[in-house]
C-alpha positions as CSV (number, residue, x, y, z in Angstrom):
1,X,24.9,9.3,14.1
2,X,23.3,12.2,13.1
3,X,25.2,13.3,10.1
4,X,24.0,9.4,8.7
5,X,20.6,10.6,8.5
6,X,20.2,12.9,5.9
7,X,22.7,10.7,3.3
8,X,20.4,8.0,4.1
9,X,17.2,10.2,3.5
10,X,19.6,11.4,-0.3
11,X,20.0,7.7,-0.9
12,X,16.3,6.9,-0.4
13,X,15.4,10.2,-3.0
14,X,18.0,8.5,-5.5
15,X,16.4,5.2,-5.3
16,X,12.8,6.7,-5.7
17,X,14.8,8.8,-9.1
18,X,16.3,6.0,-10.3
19,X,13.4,3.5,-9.8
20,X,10.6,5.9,-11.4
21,X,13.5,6.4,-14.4
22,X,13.5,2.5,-14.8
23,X,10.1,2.0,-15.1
24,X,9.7,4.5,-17.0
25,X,11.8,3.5,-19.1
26,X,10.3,0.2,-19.5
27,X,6.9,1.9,-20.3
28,X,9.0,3.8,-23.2
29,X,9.9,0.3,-24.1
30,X,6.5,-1.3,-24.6
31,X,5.3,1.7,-26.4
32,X,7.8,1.5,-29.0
33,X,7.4,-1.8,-29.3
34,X,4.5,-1.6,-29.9
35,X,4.3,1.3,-32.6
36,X,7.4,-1.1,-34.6
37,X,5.0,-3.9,-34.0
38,X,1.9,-2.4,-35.7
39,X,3.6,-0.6,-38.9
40,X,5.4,-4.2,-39.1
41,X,1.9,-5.5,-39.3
42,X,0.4,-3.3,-41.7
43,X,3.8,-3.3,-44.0
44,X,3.1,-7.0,-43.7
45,X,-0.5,-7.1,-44.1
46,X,-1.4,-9.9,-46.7
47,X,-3.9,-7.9,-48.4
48,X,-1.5,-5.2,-49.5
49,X,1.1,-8.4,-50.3
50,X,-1.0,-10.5,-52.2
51,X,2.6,-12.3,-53.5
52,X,4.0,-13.3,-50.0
53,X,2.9,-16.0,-47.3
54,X,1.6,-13.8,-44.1
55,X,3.4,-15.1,-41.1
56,X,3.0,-13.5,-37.7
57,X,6.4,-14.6,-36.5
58,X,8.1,-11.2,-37.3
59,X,5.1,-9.1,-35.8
60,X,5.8,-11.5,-32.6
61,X,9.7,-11.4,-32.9
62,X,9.5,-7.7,-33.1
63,X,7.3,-7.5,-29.9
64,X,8.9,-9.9,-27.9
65,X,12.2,-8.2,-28.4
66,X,10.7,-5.0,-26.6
67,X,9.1,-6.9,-24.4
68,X,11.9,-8.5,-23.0
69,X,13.9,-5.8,-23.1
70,X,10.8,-4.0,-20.8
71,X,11.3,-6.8,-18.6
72,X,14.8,-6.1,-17.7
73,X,14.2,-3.1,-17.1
74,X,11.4,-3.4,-14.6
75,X,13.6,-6.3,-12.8
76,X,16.2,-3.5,-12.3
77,X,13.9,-1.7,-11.0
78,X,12.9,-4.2,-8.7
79,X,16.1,-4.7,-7.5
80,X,17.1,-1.3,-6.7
81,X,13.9,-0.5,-4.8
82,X,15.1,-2.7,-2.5
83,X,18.4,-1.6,-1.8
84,X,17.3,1.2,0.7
85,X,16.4,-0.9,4.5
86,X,14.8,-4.0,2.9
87,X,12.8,-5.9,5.1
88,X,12.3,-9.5,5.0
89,X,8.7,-9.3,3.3
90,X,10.1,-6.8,0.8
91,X,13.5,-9.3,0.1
92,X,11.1,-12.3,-0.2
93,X,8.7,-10.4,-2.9
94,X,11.5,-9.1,-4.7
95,X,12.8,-13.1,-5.0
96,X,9.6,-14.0,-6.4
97,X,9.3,-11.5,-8.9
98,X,12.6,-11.7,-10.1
99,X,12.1,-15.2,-10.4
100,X,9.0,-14.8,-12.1
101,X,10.4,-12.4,-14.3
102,X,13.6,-14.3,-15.1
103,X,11.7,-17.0,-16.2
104,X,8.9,-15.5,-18.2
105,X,12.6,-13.6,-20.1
106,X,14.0,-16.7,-20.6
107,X,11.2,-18.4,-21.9
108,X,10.3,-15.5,-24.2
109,X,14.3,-15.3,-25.1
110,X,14.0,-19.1,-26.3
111,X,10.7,-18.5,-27.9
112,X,12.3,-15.5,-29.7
113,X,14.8,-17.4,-30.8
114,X,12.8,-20.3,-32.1
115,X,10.6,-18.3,-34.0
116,X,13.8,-16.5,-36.2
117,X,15.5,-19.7,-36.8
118,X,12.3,-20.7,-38.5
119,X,11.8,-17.4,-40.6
120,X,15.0,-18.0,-41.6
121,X,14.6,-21.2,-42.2
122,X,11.9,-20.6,-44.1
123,X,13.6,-17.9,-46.0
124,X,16.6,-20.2,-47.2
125,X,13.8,-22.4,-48.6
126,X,11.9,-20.4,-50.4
127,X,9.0,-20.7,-48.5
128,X,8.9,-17.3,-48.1
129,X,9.5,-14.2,-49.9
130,X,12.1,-12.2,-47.6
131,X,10.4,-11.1,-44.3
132,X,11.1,-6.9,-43.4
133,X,14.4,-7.0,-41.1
134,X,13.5,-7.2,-37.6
């Protein structure tokens, strides 16, 4: 089969592409998380607020949105590095990681989600002045 060869060689190149584009795009991720993150924090910063309650739970709401997001990203990633010829070890680390992965997400997801039901929470009670919109 010797016309197979060089669409499997084209298919290996797009994988490489379309891996290095994922992760990259989950490095874009972090780093914008991380810029929202910190003028978040200084917007938030008590000292500048002397009339609101300083609560880190939208700096970490913020961060683990990006994060998570990064994380899906790097799991596709994963995923289609492994489409060209996996071998068994290659299958077996790609089950661990997305396993790993799926459950550091989920976690984060229901952490995420706890946190904003109590700054709303706190918001409907006035325990709060109204946090910036995440």
């Amino acid at each position: 089969m010797e016309w197979f060869e060089p669409l499997e060689i084209s298919l290996t190149h797009l994988v490489a592409i379309v891996k290095f584009c994922l992760e990259t795009i989950s490095v874009v991720c972090v780093m914008i998380g991380l810029v929202q993150t910190i003028k978040l924090a200084l917007t938030l910063n008590p000292r500048r607020n002397r009339d609101r309650v300083f609560s880190f739970n939208p700096i970490r709401i913020r961060f683990g949105s990006w994060l998570a997001l990064a994380l899906e990203f790097q799991l596709g990633a994963d995923i289609v590095a492994t489409t060209v010829s996996p071998t068994l070890e290659e299958l077996a680390q790609l089950a661990i990681i997305a396993a790993i992965r799926t459950f550091l997400n989920y976690f984060l997801a229901k952490e995420l989600e706890t946190e904003q039901k109590l700054v709303e929470k706190r918001e409907k009670e006035g325990d709060l002045s109204p946090e910036i919109p995440l």
